[in-house]
N, C-alpha and C positions, 0 to 999 in steps of 0.2 A: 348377452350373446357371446360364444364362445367365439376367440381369435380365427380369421381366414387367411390373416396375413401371420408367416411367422417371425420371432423378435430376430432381429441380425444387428449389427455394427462394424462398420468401417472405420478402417485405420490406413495410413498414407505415412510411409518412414522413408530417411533416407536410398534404402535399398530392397524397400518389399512396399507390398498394396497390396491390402487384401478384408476379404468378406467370410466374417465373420460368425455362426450360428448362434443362439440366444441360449438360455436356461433348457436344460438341467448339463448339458454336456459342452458349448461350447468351441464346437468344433468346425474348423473349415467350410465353406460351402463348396459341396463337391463340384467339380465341374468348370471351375472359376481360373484362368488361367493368370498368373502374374508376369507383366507383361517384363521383357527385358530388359532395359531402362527404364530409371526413374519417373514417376507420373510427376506432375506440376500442381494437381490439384483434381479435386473428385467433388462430386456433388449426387442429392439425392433430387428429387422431386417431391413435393411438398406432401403428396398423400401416398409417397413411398414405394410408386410403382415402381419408377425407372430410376436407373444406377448409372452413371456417366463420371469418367473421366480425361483426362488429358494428357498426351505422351508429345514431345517433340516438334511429332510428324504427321500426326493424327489425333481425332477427338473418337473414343468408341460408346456405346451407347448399349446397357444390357437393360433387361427385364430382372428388376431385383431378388424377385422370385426364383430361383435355381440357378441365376447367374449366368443368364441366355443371350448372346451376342445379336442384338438386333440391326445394326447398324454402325457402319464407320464413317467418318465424317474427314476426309482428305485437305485439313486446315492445318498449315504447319504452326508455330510457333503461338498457340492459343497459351493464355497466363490462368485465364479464371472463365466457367462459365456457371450456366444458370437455367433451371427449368423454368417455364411459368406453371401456377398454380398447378392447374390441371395436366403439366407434362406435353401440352398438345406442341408447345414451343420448346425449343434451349437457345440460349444466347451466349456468343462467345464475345471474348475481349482479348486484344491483339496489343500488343507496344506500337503507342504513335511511330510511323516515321513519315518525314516526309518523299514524295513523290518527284521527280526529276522537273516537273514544273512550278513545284514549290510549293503546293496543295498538302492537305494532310490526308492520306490513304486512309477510308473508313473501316475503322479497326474494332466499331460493332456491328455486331453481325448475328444475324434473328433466321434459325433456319425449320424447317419443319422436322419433328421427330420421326414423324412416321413416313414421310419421304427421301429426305436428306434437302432439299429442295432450299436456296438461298432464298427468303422472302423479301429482308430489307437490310440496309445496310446503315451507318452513320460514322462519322467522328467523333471519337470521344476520348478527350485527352488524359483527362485525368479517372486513377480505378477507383477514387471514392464516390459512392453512390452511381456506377458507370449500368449497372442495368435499369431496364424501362419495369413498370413497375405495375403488374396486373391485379385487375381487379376477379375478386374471386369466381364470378363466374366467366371469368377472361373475357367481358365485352367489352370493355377500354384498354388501354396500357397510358402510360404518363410517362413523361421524360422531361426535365428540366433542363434547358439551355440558355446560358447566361440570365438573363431576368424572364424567360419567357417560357411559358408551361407550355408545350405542348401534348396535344391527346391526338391517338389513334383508336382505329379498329382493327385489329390483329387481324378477324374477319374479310376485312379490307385493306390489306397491307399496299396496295398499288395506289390507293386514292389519296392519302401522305395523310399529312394531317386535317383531320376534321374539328377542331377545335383550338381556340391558346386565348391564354392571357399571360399580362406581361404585368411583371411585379418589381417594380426598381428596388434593387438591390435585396431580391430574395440570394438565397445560400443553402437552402434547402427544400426541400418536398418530398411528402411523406403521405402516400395514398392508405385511406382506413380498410379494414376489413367490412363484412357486414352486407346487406342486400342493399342499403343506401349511403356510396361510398360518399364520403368527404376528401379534400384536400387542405393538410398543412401545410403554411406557407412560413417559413421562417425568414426576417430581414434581421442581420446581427446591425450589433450601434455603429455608428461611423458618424466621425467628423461631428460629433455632440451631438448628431439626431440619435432617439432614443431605438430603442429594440423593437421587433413589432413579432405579434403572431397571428395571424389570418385564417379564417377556415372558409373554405367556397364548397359549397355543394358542387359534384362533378359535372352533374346536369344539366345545374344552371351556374356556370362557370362566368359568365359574363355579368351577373348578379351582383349587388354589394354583398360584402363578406356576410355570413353566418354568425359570426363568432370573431371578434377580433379582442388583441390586450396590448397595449405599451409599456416599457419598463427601460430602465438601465440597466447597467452591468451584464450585459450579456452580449462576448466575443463570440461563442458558439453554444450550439443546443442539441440538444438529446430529445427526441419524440418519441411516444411510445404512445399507441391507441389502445385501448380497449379489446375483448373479443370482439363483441358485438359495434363496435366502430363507432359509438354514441358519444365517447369523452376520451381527453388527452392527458397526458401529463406529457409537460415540458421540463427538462433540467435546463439551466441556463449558467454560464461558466463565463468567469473572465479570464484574460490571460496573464492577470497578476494582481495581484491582492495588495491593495494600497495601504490597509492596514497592518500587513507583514503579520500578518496570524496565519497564512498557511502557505506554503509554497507552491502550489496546483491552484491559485487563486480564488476567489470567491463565488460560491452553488449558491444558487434557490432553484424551487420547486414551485412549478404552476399547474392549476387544473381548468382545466376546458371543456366544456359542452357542446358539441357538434352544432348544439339547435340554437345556442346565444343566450339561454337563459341561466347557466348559470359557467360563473369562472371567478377564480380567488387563488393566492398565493396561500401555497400552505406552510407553515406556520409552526418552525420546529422549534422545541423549547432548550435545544445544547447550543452548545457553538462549535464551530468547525462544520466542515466537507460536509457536500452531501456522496457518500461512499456508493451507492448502489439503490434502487427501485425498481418496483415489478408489480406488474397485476395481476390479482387473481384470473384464474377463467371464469369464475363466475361475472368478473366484470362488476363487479359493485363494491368491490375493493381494494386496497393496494398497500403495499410495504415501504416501507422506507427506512436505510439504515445511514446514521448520521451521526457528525458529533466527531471531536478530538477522541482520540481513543482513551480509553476503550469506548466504543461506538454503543450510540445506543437503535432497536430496532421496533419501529412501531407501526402496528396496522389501523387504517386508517381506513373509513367506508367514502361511498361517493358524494359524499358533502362533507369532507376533510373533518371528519371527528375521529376523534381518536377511541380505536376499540380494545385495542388491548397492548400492552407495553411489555414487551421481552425482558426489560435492563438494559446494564450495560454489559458490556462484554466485547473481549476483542473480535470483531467481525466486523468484515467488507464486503459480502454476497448475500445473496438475500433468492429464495426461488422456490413459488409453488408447483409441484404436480400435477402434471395435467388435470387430474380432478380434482385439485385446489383442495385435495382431505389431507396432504401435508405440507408442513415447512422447512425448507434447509437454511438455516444460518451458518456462513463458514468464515472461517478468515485463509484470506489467500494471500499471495504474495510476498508478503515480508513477514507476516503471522504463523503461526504456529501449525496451520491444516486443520485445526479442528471444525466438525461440522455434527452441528445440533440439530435433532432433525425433531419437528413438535408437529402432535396431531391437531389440526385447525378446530376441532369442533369442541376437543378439553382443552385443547393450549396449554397440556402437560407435554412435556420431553419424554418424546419414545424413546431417544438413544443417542449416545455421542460417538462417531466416529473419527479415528485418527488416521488423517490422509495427508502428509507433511507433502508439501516440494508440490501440491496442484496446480493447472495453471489451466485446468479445462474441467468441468464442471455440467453434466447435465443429468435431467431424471428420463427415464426410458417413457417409451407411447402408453406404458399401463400404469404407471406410475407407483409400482413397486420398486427397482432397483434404483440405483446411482453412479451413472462412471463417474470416475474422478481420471485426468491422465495428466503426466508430467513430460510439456511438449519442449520440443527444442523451437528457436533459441533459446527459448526462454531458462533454459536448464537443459544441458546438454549432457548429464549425467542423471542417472536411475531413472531415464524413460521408459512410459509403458503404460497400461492402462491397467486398473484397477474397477470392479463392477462389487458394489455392496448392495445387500438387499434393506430394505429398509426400516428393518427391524434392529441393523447393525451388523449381524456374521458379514465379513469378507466369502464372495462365491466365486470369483473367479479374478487369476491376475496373467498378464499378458508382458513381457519384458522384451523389450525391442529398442534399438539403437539410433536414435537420430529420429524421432517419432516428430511428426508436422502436423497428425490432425487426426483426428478420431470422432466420432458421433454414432448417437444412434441411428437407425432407420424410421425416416416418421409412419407411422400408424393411423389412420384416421379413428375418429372416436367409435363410430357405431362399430368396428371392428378390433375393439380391445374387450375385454372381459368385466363388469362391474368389479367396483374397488370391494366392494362391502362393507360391512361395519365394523366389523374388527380389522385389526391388523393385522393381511395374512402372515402366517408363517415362513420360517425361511426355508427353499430346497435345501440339499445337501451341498456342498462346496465342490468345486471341478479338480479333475483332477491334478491342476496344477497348482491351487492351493495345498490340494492333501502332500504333492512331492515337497512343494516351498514348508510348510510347515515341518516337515519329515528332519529334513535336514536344517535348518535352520533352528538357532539355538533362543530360547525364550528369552527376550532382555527386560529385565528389571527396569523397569520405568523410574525416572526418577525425577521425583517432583521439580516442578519449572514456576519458576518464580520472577520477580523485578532483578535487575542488577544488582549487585551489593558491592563496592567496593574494598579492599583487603581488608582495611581496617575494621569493616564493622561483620564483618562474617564472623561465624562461630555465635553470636551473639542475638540476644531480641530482636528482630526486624521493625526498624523504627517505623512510623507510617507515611515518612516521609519517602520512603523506597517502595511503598507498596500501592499496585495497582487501586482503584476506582473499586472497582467491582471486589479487592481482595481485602475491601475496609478502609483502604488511602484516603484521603481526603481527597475531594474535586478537584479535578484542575482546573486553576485558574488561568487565564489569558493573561500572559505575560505579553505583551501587544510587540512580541518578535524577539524579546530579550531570551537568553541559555539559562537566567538564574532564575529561579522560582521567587514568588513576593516572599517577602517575612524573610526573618532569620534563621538560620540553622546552620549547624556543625558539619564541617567536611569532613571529619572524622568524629562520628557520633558514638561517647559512652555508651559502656553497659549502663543494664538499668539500673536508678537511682542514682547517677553520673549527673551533674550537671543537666538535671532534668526541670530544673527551671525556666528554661528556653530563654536561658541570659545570654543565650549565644558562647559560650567562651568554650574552647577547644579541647577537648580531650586526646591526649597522646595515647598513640596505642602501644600496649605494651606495660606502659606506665602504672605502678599502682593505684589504685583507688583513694581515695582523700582519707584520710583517719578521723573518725568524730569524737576520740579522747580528748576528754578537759586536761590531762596530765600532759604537759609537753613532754618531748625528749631529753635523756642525758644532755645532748648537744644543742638542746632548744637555743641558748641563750653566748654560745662560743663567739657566732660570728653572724651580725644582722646578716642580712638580703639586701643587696642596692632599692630594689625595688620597691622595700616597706617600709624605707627613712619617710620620714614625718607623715605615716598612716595614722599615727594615733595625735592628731591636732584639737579635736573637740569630744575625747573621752574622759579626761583627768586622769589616764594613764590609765584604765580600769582595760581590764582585757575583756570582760564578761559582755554581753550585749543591752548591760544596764544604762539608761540616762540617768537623770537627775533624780537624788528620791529612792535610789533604786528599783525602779518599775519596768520591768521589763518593757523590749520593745517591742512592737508588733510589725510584723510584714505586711506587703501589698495584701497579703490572704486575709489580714484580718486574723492570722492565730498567731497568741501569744508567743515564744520562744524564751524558755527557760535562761538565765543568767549562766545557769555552771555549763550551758552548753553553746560555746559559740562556733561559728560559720565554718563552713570548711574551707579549710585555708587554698589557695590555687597552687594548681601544678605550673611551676615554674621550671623551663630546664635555661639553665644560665651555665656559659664556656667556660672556667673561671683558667686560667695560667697560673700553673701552685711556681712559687718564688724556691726555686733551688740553686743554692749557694754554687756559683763558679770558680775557676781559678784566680778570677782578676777581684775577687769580692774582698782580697784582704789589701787592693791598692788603695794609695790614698790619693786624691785630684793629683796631684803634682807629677805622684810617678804615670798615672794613667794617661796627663799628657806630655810627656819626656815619651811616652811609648810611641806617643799617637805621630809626633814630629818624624820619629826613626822609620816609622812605615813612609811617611811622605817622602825622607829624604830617598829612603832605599827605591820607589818608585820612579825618583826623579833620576835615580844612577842609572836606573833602566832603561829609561827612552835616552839618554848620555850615550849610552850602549850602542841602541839604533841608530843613534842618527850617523856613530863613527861607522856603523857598516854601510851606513849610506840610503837605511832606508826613510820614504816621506812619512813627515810626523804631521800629525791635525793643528788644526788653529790651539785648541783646548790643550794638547799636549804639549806646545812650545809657551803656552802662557803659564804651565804648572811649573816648565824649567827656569823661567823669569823670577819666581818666585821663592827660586833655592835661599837666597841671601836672606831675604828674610826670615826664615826658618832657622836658617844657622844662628842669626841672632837672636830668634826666641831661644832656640835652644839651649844655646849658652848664656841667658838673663834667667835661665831657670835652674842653672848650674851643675 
């Protein structure tokens, strides 16, 4: 079915907001005014009708579609709001403060869209997780307060709550999708009781759980349902890793079945983080990217089997397509921007895109393109948003200053266009690629690699510098230590250096060892400190023969030749060469008649000071006590 709705995206910068048109051009939505002052924050509504932002002094409310001013909402100082599913709600959220009576002023706030009309009000202090949480046909909403679930009817917003239960020391809840909603209940550990997770039908809320699981290690959790609202995956996180293996503490991964029949820890074969999860929309399977880096990323069906294995590879995202016919693997953050995009049904690599400095990430409602944008704080230089199609060409780039938030417009499914079976094509590029390209000069890529230290540059890349995935050997868990197990060189030879992994140091710079049986002219001038009594149990033999003369064999088990012995070590030794002085032709006697006349002349000195009157030290009057005796060495030496 061809699109009704067309593609748009919204951006939110320091000094502009604005709406955005989709493929092939690009361009403004006419009509769309940008208001004077800064917005606070903007939102769509889940099936992309309506477009709402936030200013100051006011909340306004457009029709996404031409960018039609349907309402204003006279609420000063709103921080964040929120449509419900269907748009029929927005909820805003206010800075606690308190009230002259000492009360907390309710700072949520549930009003009608299409009237303006204040329906309910509440407290709520803190903005995580601070809106009520609708069920997709909007016949419930949920709201969590201290241990205690409450339900509404949005429908009946006057009658308060019509349902609750109380969950000691719940920390979270997380309502499913789907015509038969569930509720997660998370309790983190405390005081050595373990971890819990709970699932209650909405229904039947007062019921024993659905679906519950116990565990440790888990300070806080990550919930994520299903489309279809049938099964969970939980991430579970401590807030510090007792084993000193990772700094962001210790992940596992759980799966849960809405109905109790089935639930199991799944079961990753690396060690380190668990970096990023997601589900397909088909709902009967899931990603998971994990592991010390480089990470490895594996899909996984609804009974935790493993279907297919990426590798390894540096990457920390993970994200199917609305129609779950592709994959993005990227690495963000501290990595490089690359992003591997593979078709689900070959699980070959359509393409690799290079998006450095990302910090926002999503696939558009048809699931052709890709913004990628580089938001502030988080990067406060070359913001902007970039849209790739997904076959790779760049189609369009957006450069804006102090950029806080970008997205696409959501789409519902029966009004996007099938994917198809091939890969479509790419449109032509906007015309602000064709300028950025115009003038900007083609830079020669150049290969990126491990660190190498000064020393070993120019040279073989040992494998002890090279990535996992680049042929390196595995990393091992070094249980929090800097130093890798095993031995190796801080400054690692060229090849055939000291490539026995004896450990011993190659200087850089330094020549290579000579494997001549002939010594030098100067072999034999002047030993080395370091080689007195090396030859103890040879009979003097320089060759590498024992007894018999039979050659000796090495750890390898292969012979070694007699006329060819070991190469000798790089030794760099200070030495001080002895150069003849002035006093090298004295003999004892004069050298100490010399040494008396310095003392004396020293002691005539402070004689000196003391007649001008200046204070001499302890040390200084005990050297002038000591004249007489001097004068009589000196004159017993004649």
């Amino acid at each position: 079915m061809a699109s009704q709705i067309s593609q748009q995206y919204a951006f939110r910068a320091q000094k502009s907001l604005g709406l955005v048109g989709g493929t092939p051009h690009y361009n403004p939505i006419p009509g769309f005014e940008v208001p004077d002052v800064a917005a606070r924050s903007y939102t769509y509504s889940a099936d992309g009708r309506l477009y709402a932002y936030t200013l100051p002094t006011v909340v306004r409310i457009f029709q996404a579609e031409g960018a039609h001013l349907l309402r204003e909402l006279q609420i000063p100082n709103v921080v964040e709001l929120n449509f419900s599913p269907r748009g029929t709600y927005v909820s805003t959220w206010e800075r606690p403060v308190k009230l002259e009576d000492g009360s907390q002023n309710k700072n949520l706030r549930v009003f009608s869209t299409s009237t303006g009309e204040e329906l309910i009000a509440f407290g709520q202090k803190s903005l995580d997780g601070w809106d009520l949480q609708y069920t997709i046909s909007e016949s419930h909403a949920v709201r969590l307060v201290g241990p205690d679930i409450q339900v509404y009817r949005p429908a009946e917003w006057s009658k308060g709550i019509v349902d609750k239960l109380k969950v000691e020391g719940a920390t979270s809840v997380t309502l499913s999708p789907g015509l038969n909603p569930s509720i997660a209940v998370f309790v983190a550990e405390k005081k050595g009781a373990p971890a819990s997770i709970k699932i209650y039908g909405l229904l039947t809320l007062n019921s024993p759980p659905t679906c519950q699981k116990t565990f440790f290690k888990a300070d806080r959790a990550q919930i994520k349902w299903n489309t279809l609202g049938t099964q969970v995956l939980l991430l579970t996180q401590t807030e510090v890793d007792n084993s000193n293996k990772s700094y962001y503490g210790e992940t596992m991964l759980y799966l849960l079945s809405s109905a109790g029949n089935f639930d199991c820890r799944v079961t990753l074969d690396k060690e380190g983080p668990i970096h990023d999860f997601t589900w397909s929309p088909n709902s009967k399977e899931f990603a998971v990217v994990y592991g010390f880096m480089p990470a490895k990323a594996v899909i996984f069906d609804h009974r935790v089997r493993s279907l297919h294995d990426f590798g390894a590879a540096p990457v920390n995202f993970v994200s199917f397509n609305p129609q779950g016919r592709l994959i993005a693997l990227a690495g963000f953050g501290n990595l490089a921007g690359k992003v591997d995009i593979f078709d689900r049904r070959t699980l070959t690599k359509v393409t690799t895109i290079d998006a450095p400095n990302t910090s926002f990430c999503e696939w558009s409602p048809d699931g052709r393109f890709l913004l990628t944008a580089t938001l502030s704080p988080r990067l406060r230089v070359d913001n902007g948003i970039k849209i790739w199609h997904c076959s790779g060409p760049l189609v369009h780039i957006q450069t804006t200053e102090e950029l806080y938030q970008a997205s696409w417009r959501p789409t519902p499914a029966e009004h996007v266009s099938q994917f198809g079976q091939n890969i479509p094509l790419s449109p032509a590029p906007s015309e602000a690629v064709m300028s950025m390209q115009s003038v900007s000069k083609p830079a020669t890529p150049k290969p990126a690699g491990a660190y190498r230290p000064p020393g070993a540059r120019g040279l073989a890349t040992p494998a002890i510098f090279k990535r996992e995935d680049e042929g390196g050997a595995p990393r091992m868990p070094t249980n929090g230590t800097s130093t890798p197990p095993g031995r190796y060189s801080r400054s690692p030879g060229p090849p055939g250096v000291n490539g026995n992994g004896n450990g011993k140091r190659h200087v850089p710079g330094a020549p290579p060892p000579s494997h001549s049986p002939s010594p030098g002219p100067d072999a034999d001038k002047k030993p080395r400190k370091r080689n007195k009594g090396a030859k103890k149990e040879g009979g003097g033999k320089e060759g590498g023969e024992g007894e018999g003369g039979t050659p000796k064999v090495n750890g390898n088990g292969n012979a070694k030749e007699a006329k060819s012995p070991p190469p000798p070590e790089i030794v760099i030794e200070t030495e001080v060469p002895l150069v003849g002085g002035p006093d090298s032709a004295l003999d004892p006697t004069a050298k100490k008649v010399r040494n008396l006349n310095k003392k004396l002349k020293a002691i005539d000195e402070l004689k000196e000071k003391a007649k001008r009157g200046e204070r001499l030290e302890a040390t200084q009057l005990k050297k002038m006590e000591g004249e007489a005796e001097i004068r009589k060495e000196l004159a017993a030496l004649g």
